[in-house]
Backbone as CSV, one residue per row, in Angstrom:
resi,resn,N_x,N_y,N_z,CA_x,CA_y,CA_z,C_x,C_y,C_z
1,UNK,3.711,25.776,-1.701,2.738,24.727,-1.623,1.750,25.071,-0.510
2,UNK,0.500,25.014,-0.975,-0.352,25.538,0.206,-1.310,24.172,0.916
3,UNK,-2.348,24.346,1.422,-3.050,23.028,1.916,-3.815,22.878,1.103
4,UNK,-4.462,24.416,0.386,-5.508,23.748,-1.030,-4.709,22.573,-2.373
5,UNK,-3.460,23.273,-2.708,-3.037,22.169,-3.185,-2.402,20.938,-2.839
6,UNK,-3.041,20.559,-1.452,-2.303,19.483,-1.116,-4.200,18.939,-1.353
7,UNK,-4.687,19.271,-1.146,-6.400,18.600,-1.350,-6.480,18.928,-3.013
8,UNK,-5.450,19.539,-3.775,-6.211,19.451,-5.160,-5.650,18.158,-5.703
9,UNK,-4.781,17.539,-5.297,-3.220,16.097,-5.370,-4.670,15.648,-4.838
10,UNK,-4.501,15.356,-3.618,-6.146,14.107,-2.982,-7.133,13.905,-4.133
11,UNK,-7.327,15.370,-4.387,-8.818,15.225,-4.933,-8.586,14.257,-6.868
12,UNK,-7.671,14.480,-7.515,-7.335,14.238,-8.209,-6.840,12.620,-8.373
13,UNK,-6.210,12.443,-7.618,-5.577,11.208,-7.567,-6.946,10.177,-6.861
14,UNK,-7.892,11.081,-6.949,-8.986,9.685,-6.418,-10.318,9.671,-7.789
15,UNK,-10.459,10.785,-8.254,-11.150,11.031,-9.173,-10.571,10.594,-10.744
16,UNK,-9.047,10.702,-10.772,-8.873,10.021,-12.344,-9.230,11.449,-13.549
17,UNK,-9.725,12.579,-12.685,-10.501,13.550,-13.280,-10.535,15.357,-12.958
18,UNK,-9.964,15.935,-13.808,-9.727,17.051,-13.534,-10.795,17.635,-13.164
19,UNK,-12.119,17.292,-13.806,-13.623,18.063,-13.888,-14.303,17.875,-12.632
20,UNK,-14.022,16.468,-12.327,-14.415,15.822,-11.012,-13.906,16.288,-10.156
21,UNK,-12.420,16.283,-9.997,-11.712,17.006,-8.587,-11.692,18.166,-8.733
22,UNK,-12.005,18.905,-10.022,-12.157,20.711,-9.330,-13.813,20.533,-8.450
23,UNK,-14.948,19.928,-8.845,-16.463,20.193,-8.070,-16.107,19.453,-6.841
24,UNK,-14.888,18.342,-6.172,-14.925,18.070,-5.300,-14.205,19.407,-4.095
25,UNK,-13.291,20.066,-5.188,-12.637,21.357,-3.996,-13.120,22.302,-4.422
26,UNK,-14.266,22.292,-5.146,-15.207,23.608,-5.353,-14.317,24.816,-5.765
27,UNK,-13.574,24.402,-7.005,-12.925,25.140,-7.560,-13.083,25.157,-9.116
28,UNK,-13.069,26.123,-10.151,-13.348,25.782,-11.269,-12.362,24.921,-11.734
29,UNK,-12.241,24.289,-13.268,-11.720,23.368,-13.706,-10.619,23.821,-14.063
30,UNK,-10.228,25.081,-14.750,-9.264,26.097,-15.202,-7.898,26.091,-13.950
31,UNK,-8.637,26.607,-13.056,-8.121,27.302,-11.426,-7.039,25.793,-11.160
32,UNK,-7.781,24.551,-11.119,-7.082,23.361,-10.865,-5.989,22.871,-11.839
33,UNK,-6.635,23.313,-13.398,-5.244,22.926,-14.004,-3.951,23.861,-13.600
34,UNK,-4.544,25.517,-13.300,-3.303,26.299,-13.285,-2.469,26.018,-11.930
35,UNK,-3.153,25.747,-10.917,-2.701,25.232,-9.812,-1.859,23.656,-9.717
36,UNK,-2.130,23.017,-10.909,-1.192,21.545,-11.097,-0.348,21.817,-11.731
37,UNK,-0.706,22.488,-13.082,0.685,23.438,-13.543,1.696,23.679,-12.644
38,UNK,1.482,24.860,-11.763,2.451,25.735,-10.537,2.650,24.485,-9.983
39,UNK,2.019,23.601,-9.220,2.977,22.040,-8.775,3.954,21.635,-9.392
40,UNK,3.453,21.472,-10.631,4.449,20.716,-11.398,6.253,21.431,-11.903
41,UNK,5.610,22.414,-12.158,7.263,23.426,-11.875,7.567,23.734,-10.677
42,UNK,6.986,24.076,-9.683,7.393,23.878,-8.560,8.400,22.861,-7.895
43,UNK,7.503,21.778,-8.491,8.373,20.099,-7.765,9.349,19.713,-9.122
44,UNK,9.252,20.419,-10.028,10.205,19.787,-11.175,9.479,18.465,-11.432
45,UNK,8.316,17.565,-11.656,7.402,16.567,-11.525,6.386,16.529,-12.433
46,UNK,6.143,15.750,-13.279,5.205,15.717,-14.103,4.193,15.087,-12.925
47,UNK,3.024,15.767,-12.887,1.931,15.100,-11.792,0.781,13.799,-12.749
48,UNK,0.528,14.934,-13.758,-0.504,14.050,-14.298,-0.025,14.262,-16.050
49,UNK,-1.080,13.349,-16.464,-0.918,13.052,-18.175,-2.701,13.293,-18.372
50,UNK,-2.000,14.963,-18.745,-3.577,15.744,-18.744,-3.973,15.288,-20.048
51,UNK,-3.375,14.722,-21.039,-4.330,14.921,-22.206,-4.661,13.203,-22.797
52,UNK,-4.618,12.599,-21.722,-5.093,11.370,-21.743,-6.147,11.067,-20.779
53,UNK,-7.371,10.151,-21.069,-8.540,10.250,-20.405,-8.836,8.566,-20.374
54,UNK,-9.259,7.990,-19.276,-8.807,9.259,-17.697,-7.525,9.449,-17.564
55,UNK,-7.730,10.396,-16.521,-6.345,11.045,-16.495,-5.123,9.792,-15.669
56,UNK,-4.385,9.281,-15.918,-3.267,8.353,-15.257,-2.314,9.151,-14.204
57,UNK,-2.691,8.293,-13.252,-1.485,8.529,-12.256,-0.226,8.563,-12.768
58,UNK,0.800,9.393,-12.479,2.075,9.170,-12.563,2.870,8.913,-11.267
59,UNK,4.383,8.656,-11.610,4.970,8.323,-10.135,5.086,9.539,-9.504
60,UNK,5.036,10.510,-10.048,5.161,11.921,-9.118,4.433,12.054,-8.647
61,UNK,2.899,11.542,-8.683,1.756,11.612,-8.198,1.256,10.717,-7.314
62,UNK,1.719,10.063,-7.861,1.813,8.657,-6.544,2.654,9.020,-5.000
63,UNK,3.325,9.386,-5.415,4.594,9.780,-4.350,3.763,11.143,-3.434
64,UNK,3.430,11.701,-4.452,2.945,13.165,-3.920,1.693,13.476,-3.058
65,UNK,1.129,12.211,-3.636,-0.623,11.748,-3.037,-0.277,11.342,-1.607
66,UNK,1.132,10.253,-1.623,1.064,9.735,-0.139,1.607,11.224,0.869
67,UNK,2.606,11.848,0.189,2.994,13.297,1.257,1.888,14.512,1.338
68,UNK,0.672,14.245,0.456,-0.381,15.274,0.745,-1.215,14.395,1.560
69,UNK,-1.355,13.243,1.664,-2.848,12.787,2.349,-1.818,13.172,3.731
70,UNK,-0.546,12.287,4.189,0.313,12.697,5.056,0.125,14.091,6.014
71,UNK,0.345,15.254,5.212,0.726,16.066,5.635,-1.038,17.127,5.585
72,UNK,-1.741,16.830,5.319,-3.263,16.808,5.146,-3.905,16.516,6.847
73,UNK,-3.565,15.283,6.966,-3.811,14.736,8.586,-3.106,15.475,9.391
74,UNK,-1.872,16.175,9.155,-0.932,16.850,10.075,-1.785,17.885,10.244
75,UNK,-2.229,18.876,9.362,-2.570,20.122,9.354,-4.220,19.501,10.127
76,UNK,-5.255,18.976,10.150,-6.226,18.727,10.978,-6.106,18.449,12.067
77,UNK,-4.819,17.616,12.746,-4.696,17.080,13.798,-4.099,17.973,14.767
78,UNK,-3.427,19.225,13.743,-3.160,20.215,14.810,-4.505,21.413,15.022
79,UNK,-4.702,21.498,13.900,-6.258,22.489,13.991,-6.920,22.147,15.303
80,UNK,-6.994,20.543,15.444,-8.428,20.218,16.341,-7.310,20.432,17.475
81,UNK,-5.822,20.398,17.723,-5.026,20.630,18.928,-5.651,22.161,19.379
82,UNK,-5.537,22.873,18.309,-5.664,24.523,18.789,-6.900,24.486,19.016
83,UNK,-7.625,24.177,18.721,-9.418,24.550,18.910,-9.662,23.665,20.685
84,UNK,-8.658,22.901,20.748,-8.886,22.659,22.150,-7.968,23.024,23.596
85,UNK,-7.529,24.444,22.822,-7.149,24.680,24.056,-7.888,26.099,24.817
């Protein structure tokens, strides 16, 4: 799990929209499904219900949204630690 896919979970779970949250992480649309794919076997988790529009939250996604925005703030709050020392 990297930090881009913890912003592709954000970007998704606010957009409702695969098309939308790949131009929000400036990633193509393809790149984001294969990357929710690899989540989703990864976590054993269905994230989303890609072939319904818009796309519906699921509980894996729900769950997953609160440990990426979570762990999202972790990774900035230490960045701006290191940049100030």
């Amino acid at each position: 799990m990297t930090l881009n896919e913890l912003k592709f979970i954000v970007a998704l779970a606010k957009a409702h929209n695969f098309r939308k949250a790949a131009e929000a992480c400036f990633v193509s649309q393809p790149a984001l499904s294969l990357a929710v794919k690899k989540l989703e076997d990864e976590l054993g988790v269905l994230l989303l219900e890609a072939s319904v529009r818009p796309t519906p939250l699921t509980s894996g996604l729900r769950a997953y949204w609160w440990l990426s925005v979570t762990l999202l703030g972790v990774a900035v709050a230490a960045l701006g630690a290191l940049l100030r020392l």
